[in-house]
C-alpha positions, 0 to 999 in steps of 0.5 A: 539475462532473461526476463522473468514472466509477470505471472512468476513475478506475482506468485512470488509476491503472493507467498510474501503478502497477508490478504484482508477482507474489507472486515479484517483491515478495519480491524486492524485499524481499528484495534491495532492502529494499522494504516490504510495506504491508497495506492489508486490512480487520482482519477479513480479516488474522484470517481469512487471516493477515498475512505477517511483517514486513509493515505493516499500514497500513488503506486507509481510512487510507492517505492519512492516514497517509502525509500529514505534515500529518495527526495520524495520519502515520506516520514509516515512510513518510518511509523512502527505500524502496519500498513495495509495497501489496497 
């Protein structure tokens, strides 16, 4: 089985995702009741600071958090809301 190439992997993804200016993901939040998902490193949210309100849910978690199956799932992401990862 061959290993597909990063850069396939991402334009794949990219066909799949919306992207959002900084404007139009407040927004979202704002009108809508979208929720803002951190998905940085601990380090960088103590570096540069985290915005209110925000849940911050660790990318090397992701997966684990949203998948009822896994001991690490986190009810949030059962909500009828969108969720906007940055």
């Amino acid at each position: 089985m061959a290993i597909k190439p990063v850069a396939e992997m991402i334009a794949e993804a990219r066909k799949r995702i919306d992207n959002h200016s900084p404007e139009e993901a407040k927004k979202r939040v704002d009108e809508q009741g979208a929720l803002l998902v951190d998905v940085r490193d601990i380090r960088e949210l103590e570096r540069d600071g985290v915005i209110p309100g925000a849940l911050h849910a660790p990318r090397g978690m992701l997966e684990f958090w949203i998948d009822p199956e896994s001991p690490y799932f986190k009810e949030v992401f059962t909500e009828d809301r969108e969720f906007v990862l940055y």
